[in-house]
Structure formats: C-alpha cells, structure tokens
PyMOL CGO cylinders between C-alpha atoms (Angstrom):
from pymol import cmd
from pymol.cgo import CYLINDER

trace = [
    CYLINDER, -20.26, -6.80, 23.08, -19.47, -3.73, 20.72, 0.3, 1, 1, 1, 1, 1, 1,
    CYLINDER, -19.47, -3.73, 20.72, -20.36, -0.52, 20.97, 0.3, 1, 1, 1, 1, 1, 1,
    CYLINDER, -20.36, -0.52, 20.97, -23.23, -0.82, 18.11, 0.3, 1, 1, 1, 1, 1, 1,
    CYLINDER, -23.23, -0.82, 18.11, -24.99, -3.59, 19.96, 0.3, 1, 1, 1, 1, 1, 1,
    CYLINDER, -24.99, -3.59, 19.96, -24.64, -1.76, 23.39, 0.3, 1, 1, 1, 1, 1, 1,
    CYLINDER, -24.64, -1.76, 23.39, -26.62, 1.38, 21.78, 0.3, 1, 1, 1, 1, 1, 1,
    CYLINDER, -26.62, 1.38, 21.78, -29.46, 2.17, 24.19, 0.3, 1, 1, 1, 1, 1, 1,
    CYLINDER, -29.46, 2.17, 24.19, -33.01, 2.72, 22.44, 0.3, 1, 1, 1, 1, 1, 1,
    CYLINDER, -33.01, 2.72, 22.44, -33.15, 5.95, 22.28, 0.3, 1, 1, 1, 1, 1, 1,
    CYLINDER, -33.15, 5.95, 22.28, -33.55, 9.07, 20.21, 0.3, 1, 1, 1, 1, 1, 1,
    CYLINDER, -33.55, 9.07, 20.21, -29.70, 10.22, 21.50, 0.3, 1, 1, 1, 1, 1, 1,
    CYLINDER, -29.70, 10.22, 21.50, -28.30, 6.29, 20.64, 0.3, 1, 1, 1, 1, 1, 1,
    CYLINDER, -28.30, 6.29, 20.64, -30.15, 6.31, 17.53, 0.3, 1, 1, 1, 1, 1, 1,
    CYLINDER, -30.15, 6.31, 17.53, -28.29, 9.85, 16.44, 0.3, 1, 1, 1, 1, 1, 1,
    CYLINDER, -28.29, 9.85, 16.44, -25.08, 8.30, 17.50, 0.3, 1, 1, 1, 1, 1, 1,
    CYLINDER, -25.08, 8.30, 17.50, -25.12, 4.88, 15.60, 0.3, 1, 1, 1, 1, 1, 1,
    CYLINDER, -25.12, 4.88, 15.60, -26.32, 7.29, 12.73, 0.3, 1, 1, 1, 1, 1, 1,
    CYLINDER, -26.32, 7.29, 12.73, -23.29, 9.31, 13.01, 0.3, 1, 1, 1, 1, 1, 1,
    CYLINDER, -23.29, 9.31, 13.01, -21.11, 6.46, 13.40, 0.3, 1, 1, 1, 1, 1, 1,
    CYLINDER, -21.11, 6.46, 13.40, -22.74, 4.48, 10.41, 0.3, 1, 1, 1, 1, 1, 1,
    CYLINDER, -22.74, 4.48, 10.41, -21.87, 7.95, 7.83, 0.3, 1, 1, 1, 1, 1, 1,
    CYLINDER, -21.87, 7.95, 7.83, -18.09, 8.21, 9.24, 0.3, 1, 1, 1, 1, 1, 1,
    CYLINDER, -18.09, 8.21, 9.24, -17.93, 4.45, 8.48, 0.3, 1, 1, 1, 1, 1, 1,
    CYLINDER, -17.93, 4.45, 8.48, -19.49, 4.78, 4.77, 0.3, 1, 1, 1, 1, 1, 1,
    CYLINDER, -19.49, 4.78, 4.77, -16.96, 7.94, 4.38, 0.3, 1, 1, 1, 1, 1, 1,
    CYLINDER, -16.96, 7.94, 4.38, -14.23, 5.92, 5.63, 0.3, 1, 1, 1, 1, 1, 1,
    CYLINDER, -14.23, 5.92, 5.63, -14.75, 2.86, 3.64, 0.3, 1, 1, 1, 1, 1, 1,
    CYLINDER, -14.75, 2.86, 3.64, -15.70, 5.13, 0.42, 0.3, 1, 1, 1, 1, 1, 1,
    CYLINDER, -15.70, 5.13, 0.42, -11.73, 6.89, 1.35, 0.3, 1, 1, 1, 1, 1, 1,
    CYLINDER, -11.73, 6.89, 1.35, -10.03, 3.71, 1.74, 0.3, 1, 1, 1, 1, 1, 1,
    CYLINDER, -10.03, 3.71, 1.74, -11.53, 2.06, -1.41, 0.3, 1, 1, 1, 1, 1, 1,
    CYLINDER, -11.53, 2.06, -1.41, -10.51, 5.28, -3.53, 0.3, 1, 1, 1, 1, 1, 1,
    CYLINDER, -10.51, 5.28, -3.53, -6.89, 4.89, -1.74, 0.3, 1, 1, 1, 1, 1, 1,
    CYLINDER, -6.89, 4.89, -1.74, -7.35, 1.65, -2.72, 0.3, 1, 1, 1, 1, 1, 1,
    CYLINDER, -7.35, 1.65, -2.72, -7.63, 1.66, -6.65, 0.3, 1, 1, 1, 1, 1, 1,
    CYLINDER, -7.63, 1.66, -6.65, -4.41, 4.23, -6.66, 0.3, 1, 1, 1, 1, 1, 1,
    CYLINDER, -4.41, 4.23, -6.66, -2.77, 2.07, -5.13, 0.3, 1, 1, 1, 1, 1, 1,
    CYLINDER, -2.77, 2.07, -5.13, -3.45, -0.85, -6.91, 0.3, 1, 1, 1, 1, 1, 1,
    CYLINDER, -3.45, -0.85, -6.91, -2.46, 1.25, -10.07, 0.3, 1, 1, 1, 1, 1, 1,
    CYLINDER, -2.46, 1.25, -10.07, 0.73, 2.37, -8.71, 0.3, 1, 1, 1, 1, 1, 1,
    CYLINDER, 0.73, 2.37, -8.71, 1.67, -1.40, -7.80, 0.3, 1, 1, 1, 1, 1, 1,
    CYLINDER, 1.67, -1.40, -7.80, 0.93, -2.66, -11.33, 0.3, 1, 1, 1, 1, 1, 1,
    CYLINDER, 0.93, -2.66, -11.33, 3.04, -0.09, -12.48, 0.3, 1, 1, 1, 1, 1, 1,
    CYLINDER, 3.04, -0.09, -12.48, 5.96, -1.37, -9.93, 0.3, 1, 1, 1, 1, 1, 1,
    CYLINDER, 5.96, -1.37, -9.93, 5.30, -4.54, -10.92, 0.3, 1, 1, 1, 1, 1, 1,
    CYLINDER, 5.30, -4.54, -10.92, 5.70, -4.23, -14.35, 0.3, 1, 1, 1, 1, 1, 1,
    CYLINDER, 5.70, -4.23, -14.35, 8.80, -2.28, -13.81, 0.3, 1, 1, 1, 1, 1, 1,
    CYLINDER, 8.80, -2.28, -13.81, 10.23, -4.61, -11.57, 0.3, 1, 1, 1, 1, 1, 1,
    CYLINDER, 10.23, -4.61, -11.57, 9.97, -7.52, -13.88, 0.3, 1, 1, 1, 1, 1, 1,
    CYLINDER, 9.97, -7.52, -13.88, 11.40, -4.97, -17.03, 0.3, 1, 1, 1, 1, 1, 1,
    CYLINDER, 11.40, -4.97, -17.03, 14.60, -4.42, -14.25, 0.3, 1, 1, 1, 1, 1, 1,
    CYLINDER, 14.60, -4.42, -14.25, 14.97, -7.97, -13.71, 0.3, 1, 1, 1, 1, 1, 1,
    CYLINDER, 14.97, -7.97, -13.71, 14.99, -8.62, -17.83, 0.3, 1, 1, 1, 1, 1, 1,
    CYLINDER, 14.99, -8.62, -17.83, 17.45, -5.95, -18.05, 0.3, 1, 1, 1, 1, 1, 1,
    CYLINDER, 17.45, -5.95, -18.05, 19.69, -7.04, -15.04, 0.3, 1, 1, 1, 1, 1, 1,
    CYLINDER, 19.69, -7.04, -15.04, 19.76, -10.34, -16.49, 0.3, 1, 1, 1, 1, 1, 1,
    CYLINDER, 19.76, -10.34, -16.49, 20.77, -9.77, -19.40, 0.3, 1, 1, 1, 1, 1, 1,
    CYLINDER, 20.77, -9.77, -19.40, 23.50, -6.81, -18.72, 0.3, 1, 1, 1, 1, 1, 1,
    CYLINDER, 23.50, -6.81, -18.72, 24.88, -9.57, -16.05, 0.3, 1, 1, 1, 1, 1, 1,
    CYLINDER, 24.88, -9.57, -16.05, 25.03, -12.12, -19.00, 0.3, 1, 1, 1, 1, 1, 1,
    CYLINDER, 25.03, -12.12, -19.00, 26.50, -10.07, -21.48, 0.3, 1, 1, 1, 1, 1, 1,
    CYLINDER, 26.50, -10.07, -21.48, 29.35, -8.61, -19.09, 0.3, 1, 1, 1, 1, 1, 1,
    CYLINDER, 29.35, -8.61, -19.09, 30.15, -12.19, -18.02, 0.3, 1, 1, 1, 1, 1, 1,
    CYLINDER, 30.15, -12.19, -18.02, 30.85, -13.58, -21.45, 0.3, 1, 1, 1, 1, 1, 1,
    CYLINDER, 30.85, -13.58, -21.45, 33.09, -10.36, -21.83, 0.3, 1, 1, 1, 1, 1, 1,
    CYLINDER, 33.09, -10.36, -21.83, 34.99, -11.14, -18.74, 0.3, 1, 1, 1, 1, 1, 1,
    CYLINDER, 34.99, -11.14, -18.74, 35.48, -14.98, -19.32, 0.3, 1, 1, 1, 1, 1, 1,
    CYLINDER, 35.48, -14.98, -19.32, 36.72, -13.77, -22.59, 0.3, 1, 1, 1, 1, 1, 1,
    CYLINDER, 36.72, -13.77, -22.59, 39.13, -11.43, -21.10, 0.3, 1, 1, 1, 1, 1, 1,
    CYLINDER, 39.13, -11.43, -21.10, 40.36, -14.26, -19.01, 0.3, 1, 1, 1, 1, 1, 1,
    CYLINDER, 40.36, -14.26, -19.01, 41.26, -16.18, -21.82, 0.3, 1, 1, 1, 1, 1, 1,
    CYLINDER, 41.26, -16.18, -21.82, 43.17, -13.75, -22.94, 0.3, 1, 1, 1, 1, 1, 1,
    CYLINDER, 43.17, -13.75, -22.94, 45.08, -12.37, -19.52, 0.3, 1, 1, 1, 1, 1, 1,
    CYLINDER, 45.08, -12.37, -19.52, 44.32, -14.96, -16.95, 0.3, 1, 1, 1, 1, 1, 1,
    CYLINDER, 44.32, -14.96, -16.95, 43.38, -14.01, -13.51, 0.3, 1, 1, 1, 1, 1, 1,
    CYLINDER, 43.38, -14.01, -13.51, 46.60, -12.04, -12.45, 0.3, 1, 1, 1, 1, 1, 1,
    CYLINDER, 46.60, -12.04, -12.45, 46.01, -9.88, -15.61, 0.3, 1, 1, 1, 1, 1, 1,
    CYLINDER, 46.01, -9.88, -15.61, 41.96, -9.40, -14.11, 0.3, 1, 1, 1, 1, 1, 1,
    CYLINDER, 41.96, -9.40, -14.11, 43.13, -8.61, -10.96, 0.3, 1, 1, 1, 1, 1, 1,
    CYLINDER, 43.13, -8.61, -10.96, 45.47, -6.05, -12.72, 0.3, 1, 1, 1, 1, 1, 1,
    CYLINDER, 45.47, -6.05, -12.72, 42.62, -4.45, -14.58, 0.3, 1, 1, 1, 1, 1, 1,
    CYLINDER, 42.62, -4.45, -14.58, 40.55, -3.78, -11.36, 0.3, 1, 1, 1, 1, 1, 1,
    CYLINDER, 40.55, -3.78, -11.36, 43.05, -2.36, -9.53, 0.3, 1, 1, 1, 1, 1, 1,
    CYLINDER, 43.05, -2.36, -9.53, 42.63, 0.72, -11.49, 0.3, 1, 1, 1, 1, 1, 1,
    CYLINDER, 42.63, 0.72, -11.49, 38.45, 0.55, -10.84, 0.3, 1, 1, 1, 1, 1, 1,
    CYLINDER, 38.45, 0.55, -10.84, 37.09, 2.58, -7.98, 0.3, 1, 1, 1, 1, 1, 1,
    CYLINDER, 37.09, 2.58, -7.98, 33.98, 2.05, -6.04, 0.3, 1, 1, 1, 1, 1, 1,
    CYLINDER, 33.98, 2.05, -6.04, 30.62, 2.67, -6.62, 0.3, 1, 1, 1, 1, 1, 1,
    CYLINDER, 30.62, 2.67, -6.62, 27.82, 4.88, -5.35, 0.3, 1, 1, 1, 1, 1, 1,
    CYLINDER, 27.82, 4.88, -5.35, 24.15, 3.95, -5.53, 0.3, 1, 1, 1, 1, 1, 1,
    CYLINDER, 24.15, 3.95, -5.53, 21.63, 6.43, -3.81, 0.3, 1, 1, 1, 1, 1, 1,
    CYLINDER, 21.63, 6.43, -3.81, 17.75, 6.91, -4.65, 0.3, 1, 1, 1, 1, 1, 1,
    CYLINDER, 17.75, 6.91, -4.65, 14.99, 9.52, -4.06, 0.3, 1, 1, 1, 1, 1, 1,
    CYLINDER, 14.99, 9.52, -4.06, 12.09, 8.50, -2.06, 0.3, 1, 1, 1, 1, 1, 1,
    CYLINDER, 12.09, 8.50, -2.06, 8.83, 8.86, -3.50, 0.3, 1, 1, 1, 1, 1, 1,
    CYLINDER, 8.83, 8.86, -3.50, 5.29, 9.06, -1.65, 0.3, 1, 1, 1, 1, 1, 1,
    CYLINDER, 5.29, 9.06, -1.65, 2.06, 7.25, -3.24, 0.3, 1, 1, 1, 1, 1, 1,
    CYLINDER, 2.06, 7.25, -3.24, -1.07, 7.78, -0.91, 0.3, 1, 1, 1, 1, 1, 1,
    CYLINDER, -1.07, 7.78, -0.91, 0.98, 8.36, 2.44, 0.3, 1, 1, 1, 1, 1, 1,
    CYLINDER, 0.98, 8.36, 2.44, 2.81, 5.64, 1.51, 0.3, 1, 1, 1, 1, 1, 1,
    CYLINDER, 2.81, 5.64, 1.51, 6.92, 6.62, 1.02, 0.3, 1, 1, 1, 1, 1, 1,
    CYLINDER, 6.92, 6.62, 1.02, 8.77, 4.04, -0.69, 0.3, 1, 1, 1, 1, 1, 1,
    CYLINDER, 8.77, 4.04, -0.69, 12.22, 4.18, -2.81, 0.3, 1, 1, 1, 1, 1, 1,
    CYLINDER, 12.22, 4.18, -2.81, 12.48, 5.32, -6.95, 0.3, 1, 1, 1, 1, 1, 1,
    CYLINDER, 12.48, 5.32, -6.95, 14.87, 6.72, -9.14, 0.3, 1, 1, 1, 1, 1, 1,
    CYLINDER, 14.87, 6.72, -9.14, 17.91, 5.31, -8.57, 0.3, 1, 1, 1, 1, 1, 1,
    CYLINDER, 17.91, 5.31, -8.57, 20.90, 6.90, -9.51, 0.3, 1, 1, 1, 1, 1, 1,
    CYLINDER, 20.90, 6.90, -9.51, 24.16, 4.76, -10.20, 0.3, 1, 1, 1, 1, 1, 1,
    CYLINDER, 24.16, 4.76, -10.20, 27.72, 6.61, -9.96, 0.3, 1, 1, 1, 1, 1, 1,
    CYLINDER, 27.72, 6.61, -9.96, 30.56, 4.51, -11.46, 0.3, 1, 1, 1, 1, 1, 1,
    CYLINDER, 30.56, 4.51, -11.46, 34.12, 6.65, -10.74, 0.3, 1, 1, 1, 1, 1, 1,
    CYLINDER, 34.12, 6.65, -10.74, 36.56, 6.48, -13.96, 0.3, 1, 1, 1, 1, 1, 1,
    CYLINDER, 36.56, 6.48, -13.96, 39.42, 4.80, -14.24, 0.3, 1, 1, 1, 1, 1, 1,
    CYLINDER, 39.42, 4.80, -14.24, 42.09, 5.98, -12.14, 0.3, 1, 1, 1, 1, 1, 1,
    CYLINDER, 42.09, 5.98, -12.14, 44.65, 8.12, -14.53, 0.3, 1, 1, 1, 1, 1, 1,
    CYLINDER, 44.65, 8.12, -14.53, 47.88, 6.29, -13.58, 0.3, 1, 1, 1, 1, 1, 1,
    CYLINDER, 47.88, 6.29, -13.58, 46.17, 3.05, -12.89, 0.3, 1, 1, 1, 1, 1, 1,
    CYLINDER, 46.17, 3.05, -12.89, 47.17, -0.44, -15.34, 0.3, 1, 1, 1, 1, 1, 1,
    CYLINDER, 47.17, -0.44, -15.34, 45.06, -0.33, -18.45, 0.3, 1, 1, 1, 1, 1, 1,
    CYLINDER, 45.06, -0.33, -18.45, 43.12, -3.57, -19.13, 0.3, 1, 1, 1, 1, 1, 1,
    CYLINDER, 43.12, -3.57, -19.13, 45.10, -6.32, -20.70, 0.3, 1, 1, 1, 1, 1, 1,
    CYLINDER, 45.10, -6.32, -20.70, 42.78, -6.82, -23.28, 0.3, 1, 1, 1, 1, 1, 1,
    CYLINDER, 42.78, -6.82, -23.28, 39.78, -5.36, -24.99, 0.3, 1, 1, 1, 1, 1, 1,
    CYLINDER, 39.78, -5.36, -24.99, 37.26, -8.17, -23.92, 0.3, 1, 1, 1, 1, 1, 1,
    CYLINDER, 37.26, -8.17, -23.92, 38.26, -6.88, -20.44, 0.3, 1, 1, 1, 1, 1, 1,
    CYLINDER, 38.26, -6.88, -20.44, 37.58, -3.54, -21.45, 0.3, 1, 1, 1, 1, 1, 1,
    CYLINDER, 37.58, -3.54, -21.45, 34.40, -4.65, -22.85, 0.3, 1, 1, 1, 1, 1, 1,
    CYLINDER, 34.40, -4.65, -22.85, 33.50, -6.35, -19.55, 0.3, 1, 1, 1, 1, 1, 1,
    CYLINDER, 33.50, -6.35, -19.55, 34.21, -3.44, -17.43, 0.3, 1, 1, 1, 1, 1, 1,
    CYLINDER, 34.21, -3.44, -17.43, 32.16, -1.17, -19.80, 0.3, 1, 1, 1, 1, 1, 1,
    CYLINDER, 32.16, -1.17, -19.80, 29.42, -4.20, -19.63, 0.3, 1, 1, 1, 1, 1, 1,
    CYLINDER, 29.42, -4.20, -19.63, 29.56, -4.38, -15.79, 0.3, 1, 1, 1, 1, 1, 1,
    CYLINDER, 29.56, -4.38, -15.79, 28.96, -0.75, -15.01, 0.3, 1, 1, 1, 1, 1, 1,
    CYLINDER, 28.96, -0.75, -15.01, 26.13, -1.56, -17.00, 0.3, 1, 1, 1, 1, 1, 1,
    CYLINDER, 26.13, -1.56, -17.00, 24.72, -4.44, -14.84, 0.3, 1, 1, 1, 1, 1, 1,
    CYLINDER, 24.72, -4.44, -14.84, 25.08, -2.48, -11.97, 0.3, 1, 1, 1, 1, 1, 1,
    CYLINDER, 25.08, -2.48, -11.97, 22.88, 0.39, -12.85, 0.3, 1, 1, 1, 1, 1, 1,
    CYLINDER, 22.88, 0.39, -12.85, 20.79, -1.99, -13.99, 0.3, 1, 1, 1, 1, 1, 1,
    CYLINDER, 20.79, -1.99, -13.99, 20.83, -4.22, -10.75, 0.3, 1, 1, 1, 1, 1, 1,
    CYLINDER, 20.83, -4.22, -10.75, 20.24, -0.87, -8.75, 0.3, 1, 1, 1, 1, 1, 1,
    CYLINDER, 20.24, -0.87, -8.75, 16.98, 0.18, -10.93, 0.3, 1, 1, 1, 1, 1, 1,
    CYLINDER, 16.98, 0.18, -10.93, 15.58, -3.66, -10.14, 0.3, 1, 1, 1, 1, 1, 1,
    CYLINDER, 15.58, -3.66, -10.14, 16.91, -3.48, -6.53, 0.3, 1, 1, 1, 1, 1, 1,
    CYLINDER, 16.91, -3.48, -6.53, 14.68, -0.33, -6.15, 0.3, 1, 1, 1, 1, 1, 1,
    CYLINDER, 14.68, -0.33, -6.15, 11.31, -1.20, -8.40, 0.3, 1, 1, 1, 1, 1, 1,
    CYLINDER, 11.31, -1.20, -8.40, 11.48, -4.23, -6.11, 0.3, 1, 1, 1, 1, 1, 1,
    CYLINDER, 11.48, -4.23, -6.11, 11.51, -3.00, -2.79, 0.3, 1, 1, 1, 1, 1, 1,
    CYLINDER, 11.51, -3.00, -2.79, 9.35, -0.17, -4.02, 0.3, 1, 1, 1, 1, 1, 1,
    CYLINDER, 9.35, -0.17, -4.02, 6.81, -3.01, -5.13, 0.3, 1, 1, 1, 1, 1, 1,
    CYLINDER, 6.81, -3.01, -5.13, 6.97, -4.75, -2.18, 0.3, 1, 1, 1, 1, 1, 1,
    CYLINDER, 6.97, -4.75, -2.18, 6.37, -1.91, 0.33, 0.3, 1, 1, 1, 1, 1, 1,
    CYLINDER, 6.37, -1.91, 0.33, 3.27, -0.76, -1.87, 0.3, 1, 1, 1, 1, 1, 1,
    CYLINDER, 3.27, -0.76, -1.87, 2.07, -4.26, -2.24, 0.3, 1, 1, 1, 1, 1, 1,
    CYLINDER, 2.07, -4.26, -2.24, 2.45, -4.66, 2.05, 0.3, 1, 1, 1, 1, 1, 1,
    CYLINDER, 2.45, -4.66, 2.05, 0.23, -1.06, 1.97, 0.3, 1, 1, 1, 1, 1, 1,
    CYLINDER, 0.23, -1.06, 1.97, -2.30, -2.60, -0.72, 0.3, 1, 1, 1, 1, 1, 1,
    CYLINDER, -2.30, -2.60, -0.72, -3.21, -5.68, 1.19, 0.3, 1, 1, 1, 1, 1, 1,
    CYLINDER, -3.21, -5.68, 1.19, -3.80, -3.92, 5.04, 0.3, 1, 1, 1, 1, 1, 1,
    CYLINDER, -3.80, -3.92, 5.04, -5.91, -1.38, 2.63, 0.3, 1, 1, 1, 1, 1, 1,
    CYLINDER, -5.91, -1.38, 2.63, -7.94, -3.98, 1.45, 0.3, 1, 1, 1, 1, 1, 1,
    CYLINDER, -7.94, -3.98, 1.45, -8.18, -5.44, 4.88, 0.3, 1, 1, 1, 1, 1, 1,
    CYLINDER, -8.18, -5.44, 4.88, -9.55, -2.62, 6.27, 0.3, 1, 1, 1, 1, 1, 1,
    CYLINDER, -9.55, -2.62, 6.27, -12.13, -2.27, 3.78, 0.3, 1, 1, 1, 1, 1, 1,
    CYLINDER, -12.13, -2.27, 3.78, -13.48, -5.94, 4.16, 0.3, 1, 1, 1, 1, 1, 1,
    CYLINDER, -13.48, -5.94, 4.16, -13.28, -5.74, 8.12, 0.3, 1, 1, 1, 1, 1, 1,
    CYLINDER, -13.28, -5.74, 8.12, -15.57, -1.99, 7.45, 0.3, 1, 1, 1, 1, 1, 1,
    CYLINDER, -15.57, -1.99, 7.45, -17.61, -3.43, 4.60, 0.3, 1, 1, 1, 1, 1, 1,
    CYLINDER, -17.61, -3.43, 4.60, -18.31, -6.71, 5.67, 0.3, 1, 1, 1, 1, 1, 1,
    CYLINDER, -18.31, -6.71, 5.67, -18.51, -6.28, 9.69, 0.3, 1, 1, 1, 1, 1, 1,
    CYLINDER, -18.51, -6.28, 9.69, -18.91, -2.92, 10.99, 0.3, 1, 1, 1, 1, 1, 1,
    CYLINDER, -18.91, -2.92, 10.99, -21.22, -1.45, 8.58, 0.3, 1, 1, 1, 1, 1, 1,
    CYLINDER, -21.22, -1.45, 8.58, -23.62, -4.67, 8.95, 0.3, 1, 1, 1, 1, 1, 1,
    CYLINDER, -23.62, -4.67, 8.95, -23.06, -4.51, 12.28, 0.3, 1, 1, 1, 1, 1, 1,
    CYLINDER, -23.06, -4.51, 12.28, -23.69, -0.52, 12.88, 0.3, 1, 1, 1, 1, 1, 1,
    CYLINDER, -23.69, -0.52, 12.88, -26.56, -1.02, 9.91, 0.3, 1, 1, 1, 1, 1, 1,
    CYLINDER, -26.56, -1.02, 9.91, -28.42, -3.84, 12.06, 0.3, 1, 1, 1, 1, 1, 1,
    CYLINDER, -28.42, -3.84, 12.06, -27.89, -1.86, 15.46, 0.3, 1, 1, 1, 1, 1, 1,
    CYLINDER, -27.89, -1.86, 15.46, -29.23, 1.13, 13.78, 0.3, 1, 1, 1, 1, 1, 1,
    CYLINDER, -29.23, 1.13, 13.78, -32.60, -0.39, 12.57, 0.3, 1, 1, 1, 1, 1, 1,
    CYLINDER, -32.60, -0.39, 12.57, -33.30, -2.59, 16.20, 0.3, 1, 1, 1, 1, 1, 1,
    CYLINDER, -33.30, -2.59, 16.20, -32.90, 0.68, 17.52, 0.3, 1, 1, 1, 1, 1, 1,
    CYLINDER, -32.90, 0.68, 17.52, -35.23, 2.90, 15.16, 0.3, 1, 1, 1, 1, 1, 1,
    CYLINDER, -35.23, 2.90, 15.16, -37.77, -0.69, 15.60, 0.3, 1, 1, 1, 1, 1, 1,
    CYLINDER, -37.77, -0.69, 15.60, -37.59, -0.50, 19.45, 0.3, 1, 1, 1, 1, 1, 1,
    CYLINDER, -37.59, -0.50, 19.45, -37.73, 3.51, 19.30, 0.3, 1, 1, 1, 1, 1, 1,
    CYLINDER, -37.73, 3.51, 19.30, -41.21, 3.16, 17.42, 0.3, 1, 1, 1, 1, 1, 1,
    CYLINDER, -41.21, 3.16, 17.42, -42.62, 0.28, 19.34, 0.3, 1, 1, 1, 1, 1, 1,
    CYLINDER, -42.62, 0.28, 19.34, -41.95, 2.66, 23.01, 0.3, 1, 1, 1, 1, 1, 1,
    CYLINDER, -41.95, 2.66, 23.01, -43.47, 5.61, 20.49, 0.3, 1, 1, 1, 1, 1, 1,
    CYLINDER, -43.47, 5.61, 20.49, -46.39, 3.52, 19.49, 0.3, 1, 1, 1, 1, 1, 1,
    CYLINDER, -46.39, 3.52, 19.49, -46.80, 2.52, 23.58, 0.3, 1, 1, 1, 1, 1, 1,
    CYLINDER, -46.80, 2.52, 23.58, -46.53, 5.69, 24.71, 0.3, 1, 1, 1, 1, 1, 1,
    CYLINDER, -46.53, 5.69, 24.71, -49.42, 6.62, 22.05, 0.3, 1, 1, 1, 1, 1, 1,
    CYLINDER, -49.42, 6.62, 22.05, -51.92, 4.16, 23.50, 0.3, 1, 1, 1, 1, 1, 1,
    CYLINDER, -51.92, 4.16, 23.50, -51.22, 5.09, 26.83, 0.3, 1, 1, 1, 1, 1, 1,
    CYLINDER, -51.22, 5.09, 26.83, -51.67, 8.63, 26.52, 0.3, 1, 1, 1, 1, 1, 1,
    CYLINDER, -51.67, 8.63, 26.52, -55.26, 8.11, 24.55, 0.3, 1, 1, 1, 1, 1, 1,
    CYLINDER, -55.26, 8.11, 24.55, -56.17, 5.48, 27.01, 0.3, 1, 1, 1, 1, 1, 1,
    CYLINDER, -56.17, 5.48, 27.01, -55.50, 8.07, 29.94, 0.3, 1, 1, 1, 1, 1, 1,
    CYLINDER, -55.50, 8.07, 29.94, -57.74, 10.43, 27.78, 0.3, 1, 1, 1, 1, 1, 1,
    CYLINDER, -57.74, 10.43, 27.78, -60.18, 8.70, 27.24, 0.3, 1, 1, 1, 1, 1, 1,
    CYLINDER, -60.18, 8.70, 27.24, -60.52, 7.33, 31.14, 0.3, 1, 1, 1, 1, 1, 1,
    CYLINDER, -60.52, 7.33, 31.14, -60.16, 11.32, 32.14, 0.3, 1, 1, 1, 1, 1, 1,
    CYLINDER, -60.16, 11.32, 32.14, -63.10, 12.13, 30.23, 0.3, 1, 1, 1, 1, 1, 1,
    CYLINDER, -63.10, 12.13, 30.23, -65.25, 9.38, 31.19, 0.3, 1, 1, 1, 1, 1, 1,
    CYLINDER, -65.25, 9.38, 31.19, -64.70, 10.23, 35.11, 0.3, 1, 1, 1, 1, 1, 1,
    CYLINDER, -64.70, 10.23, 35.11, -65.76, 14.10, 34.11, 0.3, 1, 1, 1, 1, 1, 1,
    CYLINDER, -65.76, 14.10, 34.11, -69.01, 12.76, 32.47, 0.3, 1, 1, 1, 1, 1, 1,
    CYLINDER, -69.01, 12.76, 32.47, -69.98, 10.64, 35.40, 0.3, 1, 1, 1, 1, 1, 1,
    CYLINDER, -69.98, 10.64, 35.40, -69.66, 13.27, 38.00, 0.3, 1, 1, 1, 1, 1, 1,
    CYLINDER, -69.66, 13.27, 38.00, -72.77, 15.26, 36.55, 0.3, 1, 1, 1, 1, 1, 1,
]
cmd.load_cgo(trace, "trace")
C-alpha cells in the first residue's frame, strides 16, 4: 500500500497529499524542462558523432591508399624504417557538464615531430601517409569523444524520461485520486457531523418546551 492510499481522512492528511501532489507537479514540470535540454544536447552529439565517423572514415581511407602506395615503392623494411623516426601520441579531452550530467568534449590530438636525426621516409607516398595518418587520428579521437559523449547523454535522457512517465503516469494519478477520496470522505464526516449537531438542537429545544 503507498503512502497516498494510506492517507487518513482528515483535514492534516488532506494538507499532506496536497503538499505532496505540488512537489510532484514541480518535480515532473523540472525533469521535463531537464528533459528537452537534454534531448537538444543529444541531437547535437548525435549529429556530431555521425560528422566524426564521416571524417574518420575517410582520413583512414585516404592515409591507407598513401601507405600501400609507399609500400610499393619501399616495401615493408623501408615502412618500418620510416616509423622509427615517429613518436607517440597524446590524446586528452576537457569534460563538459550538460544538466548535471559531465561527459567528455573537445578533444585535443598531440602528434610529436619527427625525430631530427631519425631516417627520412623512403618515399613521398610515405610521407603523404604519415601526414594522412596524423590526420585520421585526430579525427578518430574527435569521433571517439562525440561518441561516448552521446552515449552517456543518451543513458541520462532515457532514466529522465523514465522518471517523468513513472511521476506522470503513476504518482500524480495516484496522489490526484488519494487526494479527492480524501476531500469526498472529509465532506461526507462534515456533512454528518452537520446533521448531528442540528438534530441535537433541535431535540434540546424540544425537551425545554415540554418542561413548561
């Protein structure tokens, strides 16, 4: 049994359940407001997650027809030549809160130079490549972090709009209905208590006219 159908009737219940019935309109009014920024922000990831997965696509595509060109040229002793002289890359990001919610954005991708006395690359196609891969990965971390970003929002979207159903569809009905038997059953004891007190009246004053 909830709390809403366990109400007693009275005047101190009926407050209550009146109470309880605005924090739950406030609430749900909040959560559907969170709601529609929410939504916005996630159509914005979404569309920004499928422009990063174009764009890693194609960056991938273009430095692998570089580097299969490059092979051609040097073979794969020459390739492993080339990235000797590569060093490794750094990809951090900023974290970014929508609506209490924190989730990743603006990723930053930091390729080192070549190495000064390291081999130059055997060919231009290879040079090509490496330009083209550097590329891909900046583009790969961008889509890495509109997708997770995306998916984190889109997680926060759906409990939001959970918890507006369960207040909208359940507890406000719920406290709504509890609210009215209440103020019903309130009146009825109200409307009792009336006829009581003029029937007591009226038998008061008929015992003072008989005594004369």
């Amino acid at each position: 049994m909830s709390a809403a159908s366990a109400t007693p009737p009275s005047r101190a219940g009926r407050l209550r359940l009146r109470h309880s019935l605005d924090v739950a309109l406030r609430g749900a009014d909040l959560l559907e407001q969170k709601l529609r920024i929410l939504r916005t922000r996630h159509e914005e990831l979404l569309r920004a997650e499928e422009a990063g997965a174009r764009a890693w696509r194609d960056t991938v595509r273009e430095a692998e027809t570089w580097l299969l060109r490059g092979l051609l040229h040097v073979g794969e002793h020459g390739l492993e030549t080339a990235a000797d002289g590569v060093g490794r890359a750094e990809v951090t990001w900023c974290a970014e809160t929508t609506m209490g919610v924190r989730h990743p954005s603006h990723p930053s991708c930091q390729v080192p130079g070549r190495s000064p006395d390291a081999a130059t690359p055997g060919s231009t196609a290879l040079m090509h490549a490496e330009g083209a891969f550097r590329e891909a990965l900046r583009a790969g971390a961008e889509y890495a972090v509109a997708r997770a970003a995306a998916g984190i929002v889109g997680d926060e979207v759906a409990r939001t709009r959970q918890r507006v159903r369960a207040l909208r569809r359940h507890w406000i009905p719920r406290l709504e209905e509890s609210l009215a038997r209440v103020g019903l059953a309130l009146e009825e004891s109200e409307h009792e208590d009336a006829v009581r007190r003029r029937w007591a009246a009226g038998s008061s004053d008929g015992g003072r006219c008989g005594g004369g």
